[in-house]
N, C-alpha and C positions, 0 to 999 in steps of 0.2 A: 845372724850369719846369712848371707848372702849366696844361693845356688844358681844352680844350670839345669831344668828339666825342662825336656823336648824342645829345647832350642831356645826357650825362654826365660827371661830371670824374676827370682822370685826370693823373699825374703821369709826367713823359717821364723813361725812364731811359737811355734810347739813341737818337739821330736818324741814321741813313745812308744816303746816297743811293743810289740801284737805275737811276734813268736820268738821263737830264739834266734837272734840275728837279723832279726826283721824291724823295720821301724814306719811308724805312717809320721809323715812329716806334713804338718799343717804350715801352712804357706800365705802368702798374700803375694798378689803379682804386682813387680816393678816395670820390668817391659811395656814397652809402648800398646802393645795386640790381648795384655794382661792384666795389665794394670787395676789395682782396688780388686781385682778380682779373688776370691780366698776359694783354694784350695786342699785336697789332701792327697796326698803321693805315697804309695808302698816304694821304697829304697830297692825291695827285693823284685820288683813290674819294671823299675823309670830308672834309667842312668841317673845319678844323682851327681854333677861336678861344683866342690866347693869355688867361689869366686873370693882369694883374700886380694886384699887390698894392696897389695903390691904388684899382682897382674892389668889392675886397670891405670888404661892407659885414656887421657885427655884428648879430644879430636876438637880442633881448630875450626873455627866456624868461617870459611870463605866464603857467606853468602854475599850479595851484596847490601852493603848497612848492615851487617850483625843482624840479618832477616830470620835465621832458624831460631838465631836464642832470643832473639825479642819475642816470638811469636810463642814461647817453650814459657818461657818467662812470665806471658799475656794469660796461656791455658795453666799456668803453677797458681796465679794470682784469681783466676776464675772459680778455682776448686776447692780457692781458702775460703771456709765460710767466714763470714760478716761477726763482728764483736760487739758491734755497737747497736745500742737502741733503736727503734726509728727506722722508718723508712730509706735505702738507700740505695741509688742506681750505680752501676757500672760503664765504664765507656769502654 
């Protein structure tokens, strides 16, 4: 599932309760300021807003040449690590 704490989104990997009505929600950050980053959130401290997938909405890249998603595209391709044997460089 997919949340909203402090402004940031973050992807729930674990939810369990600590008191009655309480929950620490272990996290990993998707947000660009968050990201890989893992977390834990008390529900009962942090506004907690579920993001379902009907809310997200697609934004149109007007750069010029499709500049933000090649560059988004460029840093997704940077962070897949390598599968193969051997020595190999990136461009």
């Amino acid at each position: 599932m997919r949340v909203q704490i402090r402004g940031e989104e973050w992807l729930v990997r674990d939810a369990r309760p600590v008191q009655q009505n309480v929950f620490a929600l272990r996290v990993t950050g998707l947000s660009e300021t968050v990201r890989d980053y893992e977390a834990t959130f008390l529900d009962s401290l942090d506004a907690v807003k579920v993001i379902s997938p009907e809310e997200v909405t697609f934004v149109r890249d007007d750069s010029q040449g499709y500049r933000r998603s090649r560059l988004f595209l460029h840093a997704l391709l940077a962070r897949t690590p390598l599968t193969q044997p051997g020595v190999t460089t990136r461009d």
